[in-house]
C-alpha positions as CSV (number, residue, x, y, z in Angstrom):
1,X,6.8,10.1,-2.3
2,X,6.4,13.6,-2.0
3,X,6.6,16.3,-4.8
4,X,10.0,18.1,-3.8
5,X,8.9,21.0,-5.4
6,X,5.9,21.7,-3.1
7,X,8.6,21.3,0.2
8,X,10.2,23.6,-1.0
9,X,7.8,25.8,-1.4
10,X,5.6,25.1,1.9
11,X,8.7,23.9,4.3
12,X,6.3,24.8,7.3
13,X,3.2,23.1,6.3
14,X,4.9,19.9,5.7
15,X,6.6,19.7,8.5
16,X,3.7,20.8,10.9
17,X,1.8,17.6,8.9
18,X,4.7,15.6,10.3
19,X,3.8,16.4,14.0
20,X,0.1,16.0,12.8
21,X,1.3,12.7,11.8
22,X,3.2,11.8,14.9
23,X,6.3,11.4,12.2
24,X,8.5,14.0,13.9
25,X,11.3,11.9,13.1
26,X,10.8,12.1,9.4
27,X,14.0,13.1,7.5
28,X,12.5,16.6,6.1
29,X,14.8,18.5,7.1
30,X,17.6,16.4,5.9
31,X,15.9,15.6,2.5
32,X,15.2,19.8,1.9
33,X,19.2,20.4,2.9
34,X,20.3,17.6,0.6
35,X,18.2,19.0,-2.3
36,X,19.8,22.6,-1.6
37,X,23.2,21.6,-2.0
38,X,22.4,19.2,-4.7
39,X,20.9,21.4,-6.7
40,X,24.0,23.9,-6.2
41,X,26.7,21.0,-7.1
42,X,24.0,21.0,-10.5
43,X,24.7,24.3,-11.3
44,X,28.4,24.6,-10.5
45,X,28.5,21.4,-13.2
46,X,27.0,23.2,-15.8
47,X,28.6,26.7,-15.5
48,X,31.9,24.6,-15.4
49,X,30.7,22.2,-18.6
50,X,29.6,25.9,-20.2
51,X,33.1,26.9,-19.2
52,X,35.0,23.8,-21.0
53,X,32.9,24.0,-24.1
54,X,33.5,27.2,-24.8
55,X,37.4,26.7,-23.8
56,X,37.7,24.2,-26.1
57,X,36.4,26.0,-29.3
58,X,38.9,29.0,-28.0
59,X,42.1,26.3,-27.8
60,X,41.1,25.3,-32.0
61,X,40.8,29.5,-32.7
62,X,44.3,29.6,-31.2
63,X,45.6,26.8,-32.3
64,X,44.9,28.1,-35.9
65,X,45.8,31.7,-35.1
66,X,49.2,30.1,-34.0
67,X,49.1,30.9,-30.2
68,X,50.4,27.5,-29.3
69,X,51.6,28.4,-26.1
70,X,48.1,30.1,-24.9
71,X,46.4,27.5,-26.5
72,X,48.1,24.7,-24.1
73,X,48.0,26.9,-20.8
74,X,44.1,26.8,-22.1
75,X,44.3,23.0,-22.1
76,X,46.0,22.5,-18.8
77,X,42.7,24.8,-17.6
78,X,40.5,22.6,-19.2
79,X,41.9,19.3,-18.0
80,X,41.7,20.9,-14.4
81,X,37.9,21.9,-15.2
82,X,37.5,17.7,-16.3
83,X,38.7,16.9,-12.8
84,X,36.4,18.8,-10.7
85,X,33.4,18.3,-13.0
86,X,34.1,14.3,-12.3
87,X,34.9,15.1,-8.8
88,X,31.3,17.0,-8.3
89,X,30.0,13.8,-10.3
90,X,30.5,11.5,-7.8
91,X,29.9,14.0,-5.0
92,X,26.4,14.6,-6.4
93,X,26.0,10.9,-7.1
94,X,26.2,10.5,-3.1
95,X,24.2,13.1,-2.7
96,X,21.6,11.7,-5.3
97,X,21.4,8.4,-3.0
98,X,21.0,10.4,0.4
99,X,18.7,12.5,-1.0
100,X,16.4,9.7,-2.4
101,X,16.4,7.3,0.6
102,X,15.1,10.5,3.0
103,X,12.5,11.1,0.4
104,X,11.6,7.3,0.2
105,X,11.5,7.7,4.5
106,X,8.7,10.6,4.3
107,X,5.3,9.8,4.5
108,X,2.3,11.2,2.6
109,X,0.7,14.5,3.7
110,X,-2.5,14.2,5.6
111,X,-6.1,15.3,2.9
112,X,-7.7,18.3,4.6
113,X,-10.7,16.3,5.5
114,X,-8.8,13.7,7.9
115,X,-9.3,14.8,11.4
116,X,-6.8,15.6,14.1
117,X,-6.1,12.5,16.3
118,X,-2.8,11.4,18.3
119,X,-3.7,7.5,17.7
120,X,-6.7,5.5,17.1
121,X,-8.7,6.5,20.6
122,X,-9.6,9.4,18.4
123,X,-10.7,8.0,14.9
124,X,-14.6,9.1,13.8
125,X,-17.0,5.9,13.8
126,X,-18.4,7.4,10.8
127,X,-21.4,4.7,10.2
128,X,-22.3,1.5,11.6
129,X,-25.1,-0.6,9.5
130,X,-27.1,-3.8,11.1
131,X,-28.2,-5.1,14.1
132,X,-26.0,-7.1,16.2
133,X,-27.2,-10.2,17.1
134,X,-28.9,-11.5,20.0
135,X,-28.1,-15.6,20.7
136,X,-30.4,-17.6,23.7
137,X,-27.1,-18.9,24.9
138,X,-23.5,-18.0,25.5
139,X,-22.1,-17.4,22.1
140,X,-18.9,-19.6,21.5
141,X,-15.3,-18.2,19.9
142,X,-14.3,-19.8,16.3
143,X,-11.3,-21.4,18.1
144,X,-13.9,-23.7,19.7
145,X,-16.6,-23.6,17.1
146,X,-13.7,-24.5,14.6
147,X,-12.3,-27.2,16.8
148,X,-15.4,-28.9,17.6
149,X,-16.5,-29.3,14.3
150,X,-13.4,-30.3,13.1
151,X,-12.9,-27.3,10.5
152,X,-9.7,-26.0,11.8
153,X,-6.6,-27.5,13.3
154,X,-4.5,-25.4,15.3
155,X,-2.3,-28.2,16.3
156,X,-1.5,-29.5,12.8
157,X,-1.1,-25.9,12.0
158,X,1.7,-24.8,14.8
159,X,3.2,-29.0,13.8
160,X,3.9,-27.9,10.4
161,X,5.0,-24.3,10.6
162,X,5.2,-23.1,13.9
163,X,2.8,-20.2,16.0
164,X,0.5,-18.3,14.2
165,X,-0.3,-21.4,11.2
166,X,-3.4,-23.0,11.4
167,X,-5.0,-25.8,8.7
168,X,-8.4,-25.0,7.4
169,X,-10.4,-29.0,6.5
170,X,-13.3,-30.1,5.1
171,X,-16.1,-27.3,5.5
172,X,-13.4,-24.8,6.8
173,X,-11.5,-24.9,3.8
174,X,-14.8,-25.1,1.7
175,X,-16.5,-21.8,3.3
176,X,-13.2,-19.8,2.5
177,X,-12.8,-21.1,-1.2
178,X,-16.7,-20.1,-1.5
179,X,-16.1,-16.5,0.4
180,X,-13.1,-16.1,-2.2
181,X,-15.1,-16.9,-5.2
182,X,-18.4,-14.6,-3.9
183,X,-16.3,-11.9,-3.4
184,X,-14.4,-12.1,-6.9
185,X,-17.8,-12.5,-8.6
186,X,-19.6,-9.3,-6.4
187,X,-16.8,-7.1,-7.6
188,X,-16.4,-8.1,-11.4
189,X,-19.7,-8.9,-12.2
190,X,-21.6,-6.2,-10.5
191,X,-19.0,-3.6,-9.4
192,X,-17.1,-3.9,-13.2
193,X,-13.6,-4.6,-11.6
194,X,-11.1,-6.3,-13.9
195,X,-9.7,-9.5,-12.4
196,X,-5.7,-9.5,-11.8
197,X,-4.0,-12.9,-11.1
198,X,-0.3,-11.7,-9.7
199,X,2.6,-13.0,-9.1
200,X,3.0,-13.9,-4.8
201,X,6.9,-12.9,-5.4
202,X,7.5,-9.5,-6.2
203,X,11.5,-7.9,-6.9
204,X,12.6,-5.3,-4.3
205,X,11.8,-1.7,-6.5
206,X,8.3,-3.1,-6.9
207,X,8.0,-3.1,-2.7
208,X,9.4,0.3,-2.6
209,X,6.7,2.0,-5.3
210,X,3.7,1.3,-3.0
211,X,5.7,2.4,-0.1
212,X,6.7,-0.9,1.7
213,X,10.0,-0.5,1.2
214,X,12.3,0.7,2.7
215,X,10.5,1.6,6.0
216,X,8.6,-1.9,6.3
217,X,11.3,-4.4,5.1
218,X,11.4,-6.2,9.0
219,X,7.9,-7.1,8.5
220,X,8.7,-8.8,5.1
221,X,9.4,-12.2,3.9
222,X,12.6,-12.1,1.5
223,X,14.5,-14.8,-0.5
224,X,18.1,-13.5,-0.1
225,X,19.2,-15.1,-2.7
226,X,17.4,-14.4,-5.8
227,X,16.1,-11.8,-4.0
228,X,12.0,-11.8,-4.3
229,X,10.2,-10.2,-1.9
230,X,6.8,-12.2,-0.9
231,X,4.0,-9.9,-1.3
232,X,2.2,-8.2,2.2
233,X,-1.1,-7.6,-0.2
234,X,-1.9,-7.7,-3.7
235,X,-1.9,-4.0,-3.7
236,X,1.7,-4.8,-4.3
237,X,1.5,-6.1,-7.6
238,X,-1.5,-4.8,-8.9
239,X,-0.4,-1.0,-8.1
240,X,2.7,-1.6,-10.4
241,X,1.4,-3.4,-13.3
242,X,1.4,0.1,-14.7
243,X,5.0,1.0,-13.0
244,X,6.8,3.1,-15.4
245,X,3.7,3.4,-18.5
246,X,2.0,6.6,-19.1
247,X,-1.8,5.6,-19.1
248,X,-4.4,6.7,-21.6
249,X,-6.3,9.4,-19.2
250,X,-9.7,8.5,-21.8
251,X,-9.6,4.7,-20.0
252,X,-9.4,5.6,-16.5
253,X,-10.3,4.6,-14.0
254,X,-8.8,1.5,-14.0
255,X,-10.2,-0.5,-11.4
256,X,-8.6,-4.3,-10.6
257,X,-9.4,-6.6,-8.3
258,X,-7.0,-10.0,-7.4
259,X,-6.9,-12.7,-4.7
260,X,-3.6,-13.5,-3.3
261,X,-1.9,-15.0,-0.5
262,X,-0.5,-12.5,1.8
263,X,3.0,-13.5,3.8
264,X,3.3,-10.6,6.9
265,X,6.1,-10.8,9.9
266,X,3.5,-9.5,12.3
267,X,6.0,-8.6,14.3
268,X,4.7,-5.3,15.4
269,X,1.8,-7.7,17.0
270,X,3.9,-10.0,19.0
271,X,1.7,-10.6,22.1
272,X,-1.7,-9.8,20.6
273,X,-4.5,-11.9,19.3
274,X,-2.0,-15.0,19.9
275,X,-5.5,-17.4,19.8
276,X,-7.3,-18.2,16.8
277,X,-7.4,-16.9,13.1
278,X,-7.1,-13.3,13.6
279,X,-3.5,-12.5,13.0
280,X,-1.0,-15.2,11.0
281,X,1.9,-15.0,8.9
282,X,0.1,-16.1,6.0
283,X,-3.5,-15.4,5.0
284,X,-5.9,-14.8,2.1
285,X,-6.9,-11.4,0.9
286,X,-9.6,-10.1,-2.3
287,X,-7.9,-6.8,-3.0
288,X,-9.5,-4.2,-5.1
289,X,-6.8,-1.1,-6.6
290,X,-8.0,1.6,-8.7
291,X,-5.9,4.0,-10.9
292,X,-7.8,7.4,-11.3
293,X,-7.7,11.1,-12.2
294,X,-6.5,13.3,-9.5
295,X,-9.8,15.4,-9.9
296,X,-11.7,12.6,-8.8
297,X,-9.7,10.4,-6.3
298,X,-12.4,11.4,-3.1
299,X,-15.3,10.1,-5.2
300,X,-13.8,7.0,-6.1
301,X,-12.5,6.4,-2.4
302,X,-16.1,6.6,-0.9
303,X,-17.3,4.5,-3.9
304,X,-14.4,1.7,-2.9
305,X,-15.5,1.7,0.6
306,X,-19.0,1.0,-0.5
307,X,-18.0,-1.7,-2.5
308,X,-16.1,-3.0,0.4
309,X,-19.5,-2.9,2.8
310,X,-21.6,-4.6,0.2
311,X,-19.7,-7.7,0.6
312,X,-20.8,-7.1,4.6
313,X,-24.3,-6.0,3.3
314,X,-24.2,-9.9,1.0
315,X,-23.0,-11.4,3.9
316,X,-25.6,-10.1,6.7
317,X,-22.6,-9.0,8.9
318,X,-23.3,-6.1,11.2
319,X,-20.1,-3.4,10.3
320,X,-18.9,-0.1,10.7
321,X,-16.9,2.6,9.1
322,X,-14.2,4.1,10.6
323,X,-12.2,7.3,9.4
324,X,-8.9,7.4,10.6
325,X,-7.6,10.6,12.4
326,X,-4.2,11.9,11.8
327,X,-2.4,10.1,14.2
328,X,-3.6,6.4,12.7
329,X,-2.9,7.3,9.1
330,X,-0.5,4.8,7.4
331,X,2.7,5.6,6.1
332,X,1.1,6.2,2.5
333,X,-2.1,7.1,3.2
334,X,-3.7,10.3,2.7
335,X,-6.9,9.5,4.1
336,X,-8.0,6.1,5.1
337,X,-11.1,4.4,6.2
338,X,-11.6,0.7,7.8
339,X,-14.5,-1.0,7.4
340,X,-15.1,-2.9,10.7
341,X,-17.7,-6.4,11.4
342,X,-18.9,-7.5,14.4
343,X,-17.3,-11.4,15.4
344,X,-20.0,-12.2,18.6
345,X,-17.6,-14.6,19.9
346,X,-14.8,-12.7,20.8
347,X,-17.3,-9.6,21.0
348,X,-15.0,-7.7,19.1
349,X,-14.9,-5.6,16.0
350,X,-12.5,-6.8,13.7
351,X,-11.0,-4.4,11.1
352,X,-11.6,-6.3,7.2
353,X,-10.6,-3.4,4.9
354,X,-9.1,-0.5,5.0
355,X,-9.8,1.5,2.2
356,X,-7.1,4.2,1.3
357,X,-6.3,6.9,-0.8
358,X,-2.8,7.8,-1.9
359,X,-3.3,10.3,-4.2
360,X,0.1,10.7,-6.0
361,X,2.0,9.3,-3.6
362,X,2.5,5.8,-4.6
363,X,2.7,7.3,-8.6
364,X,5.7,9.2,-7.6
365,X,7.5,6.1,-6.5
366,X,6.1,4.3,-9.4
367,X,6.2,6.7,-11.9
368,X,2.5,5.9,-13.1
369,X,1.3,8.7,-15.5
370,X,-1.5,9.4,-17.6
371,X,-2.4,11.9,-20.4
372,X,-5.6,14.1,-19.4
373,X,-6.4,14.5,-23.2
374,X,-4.1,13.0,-26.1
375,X,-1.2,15.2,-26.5
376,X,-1.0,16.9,-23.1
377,X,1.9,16.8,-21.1
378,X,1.6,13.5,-18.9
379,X,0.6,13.8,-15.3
380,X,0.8,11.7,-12.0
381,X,-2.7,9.3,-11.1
382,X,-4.1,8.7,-8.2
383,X,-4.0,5.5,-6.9
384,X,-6.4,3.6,-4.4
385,X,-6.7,0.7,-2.8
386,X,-8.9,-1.4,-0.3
387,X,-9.4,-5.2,0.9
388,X,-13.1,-6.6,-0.8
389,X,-12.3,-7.9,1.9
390,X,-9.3,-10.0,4.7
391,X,-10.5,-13.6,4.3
392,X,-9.9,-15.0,8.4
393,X,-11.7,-12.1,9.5
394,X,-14.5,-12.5,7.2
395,X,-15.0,-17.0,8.3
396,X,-14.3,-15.4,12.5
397,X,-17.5,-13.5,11.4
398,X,-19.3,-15.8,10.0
399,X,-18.6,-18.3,12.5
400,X,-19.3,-16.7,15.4
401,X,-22.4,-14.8,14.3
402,X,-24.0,-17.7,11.8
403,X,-23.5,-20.1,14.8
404,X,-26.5,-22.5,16.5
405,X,-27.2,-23.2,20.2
406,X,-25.7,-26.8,19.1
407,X,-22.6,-25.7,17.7
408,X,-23.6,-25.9,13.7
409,X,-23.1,-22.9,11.4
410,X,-25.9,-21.8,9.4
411,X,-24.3,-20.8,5.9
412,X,-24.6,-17.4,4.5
413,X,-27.8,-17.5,1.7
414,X,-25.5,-16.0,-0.8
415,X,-22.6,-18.4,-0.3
416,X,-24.8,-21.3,-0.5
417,X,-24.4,-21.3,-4.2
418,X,-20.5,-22.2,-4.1
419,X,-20.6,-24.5,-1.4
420,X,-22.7,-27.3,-3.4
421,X,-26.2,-26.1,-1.7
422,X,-24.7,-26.8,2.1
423,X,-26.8,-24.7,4.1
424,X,-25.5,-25.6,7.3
425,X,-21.8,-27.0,8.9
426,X,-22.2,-29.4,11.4
């Protein structure tokens, strides 16, 4: 969430980075009013707690000076004061719920360097790195290349669990186990990511610290009731495993990295991308997080996206770098870029990462702290995250762009390794 204090103090700019945002709706205004008069119940409490402490030491100086009667008209005053402190109590405590749910509704602030945009027609293609490949013949979609070689079955898929499931056998299931275990291996053995293996179910104040909750919670799988949450991303888990700690400033950054199943609505999809692997309700993610100092946080997001690409790079995948203008941001987001590879069947470019910075946003929620130096006075890390990378993106890509003019798939040199020396499926 935001820092109250600086809305305060800079009502305007905020809420001329809501319109930036296309977040015009965003309780501000409502949070900032709520604040003011809680804040002034605050004070009236206190004067009126002042007011009955020192009352009551007067009622025992009277009481011994023989007053009795002044001492009990002080009393009756003081018993009135315990009424209307309780009252404001319970006011404020409304006030105190209000005032956090609009705060929880706000999104993050915009960095300087994201560009002005009304929606993604105007994000920046920043880079784009490989060729895009030429075929001899008509190059075929992974819905048929998977079909025909019997790697994926869409029928079995929609049998057992409806639209949007699909069954990945034999070689299908092989080349995303191998992507899975490449990836992991790339970003802990040559990045020097620490490998996180979270829980899928998550309880609901874990959702709301990385900023799922409570604007998200249609697009989220819950278990009424015990109620756990399943996770959107491991970004979920992996942000709060420091929820609530104060971190040694001397060992950050912190960067993890987990594969998880990722359960999503996709409800704000309905419509779109209804054939193949692109979009489901359930897919497989390598997620990289990374819990840094505040002076830093731009450096370590254009080192994260770079880690991202060189699972592209590994691959042989032709991709590109978006940035995302104002108007595309996510809800958390400060800044944000996707990372982008080319899929030659549907002749598309399909988004595998989006690497994002937060700054303190998700901390805030969280309350994730760290010490700069041992003693100081604790403050709020920055937190990142990005997809190393979307796993049914990643096989679309290899499928289409690895494919033969007789419907085999030549295997990616570096997954050859973890698939038992298979250098071709067919």
């Amino acid at each position: 969430m935001l820092d109250i204090k600086y809305m305060r103090e800079h009502p305007d700019e905020v809420l001329a980075a809501m319109a930036a945002l296309g977040a015009e709706d965003a309780p501000v205004k409502q949070a900032l009013d709520l604040d003011e008069r809680r804040r002034a119940l605050m004070t009236r409490a206190e004067n009126l707690r002042a007011e009955r402490n020192a009352g009551s030491k007067q009622v025992g100086q009277m009481m011994r000076e023989g007053k009795r009667a002044e001492a009990q008209a002080l009393q009756q005053r003081m018993s009135e004061i315990g009424a209307e402190i309780k009252a404001i109590e319970e006011e404020q405590g409304v006030l105190d719920r209000n005032f956090s749910d609009a705060m929880l509704r706000i999104p993050n602030l915009p960095h300087p360097s994201v560009p002005l945009g009304k929606d993604e027609t105007e994000n920046v293609l920043v880079r784009q790195e490989g060729t895009l490949p030429a075929f001899s013949f008509e190059p075929r979609t992974h819905w048929d290349l998977g079909s025909a070689l019997d790697i994926i079955d869409f029928e079995r898929g929609v049998k057992l669990s409806g639209s949007r499931f699909y069954v990945l056998k034999a070689a299908g299931a092989h080349l995303q186990r191998a992507l899975i275990n490449w990836m992991l291996d790339l970003h802990i053995y040559k990045q020097g990511y620490v490998e996180i293996y979270p829980p899928y179910m998550v309880k609901a104040e874990i959702l709301v610290g990385t900023g799922n909750l409570p604007k998200f919670g249609d697009n989220l799988y819950h278990d009424a009731e015990e109620d756990f949450w399943w996770i959107p991303t491991a970004e979920v888990p992996v942000t709060n495993l420091y929820r609530e700690e104060i971190l040694d400033g001397e060992k950050l950054p912190i960067k993890h990295v987990a594969f998880t199943a990722c359960f999503r609505r996709e409800k704000m999809s309905a419509g779109r991308d209804v054939r193949g692997i692109k979009r489901g309700h359930q897919f497989d993610k390598v997620e990289m997080v990374k819990f840094v100092r505040p002076e830093t946080s731009m450096d370590e997001l254009m080192t994260l996206i770079d880690d991202a690409e060189a699972v592209c790079r590994g691959l042989a995948i032709p991709h590109r770098v978006i940035q995302m203008c104002t108007g595309d941001l996510s809800f958390t987001a400060a800044a944000k870029y996707d990372v982008e590879v080319w899929a030659s069947g549907v002749k598309e470019w399909l988004e595998v990462s989006s690497c994002s910075n937060f700054m303190d946003f998700q901390a805030r929620r969280a309350n994730i702290r760290f010490r700069p130096e041992p003693g100081a006075r604790p403050e709020f890390v920055h937190t990142l995250n990005g997809s190393g990378l979307a796993l049914p993106r990643v096989v679309i890509a290899v499928l289409e762009n690895y494919q033969q003019p007789d419907g085999t798939i030549v295997v990616p040199e570096v997954l050859r390794p973890y698939m038992g020396g298979m250098e071709k499926i067919g």
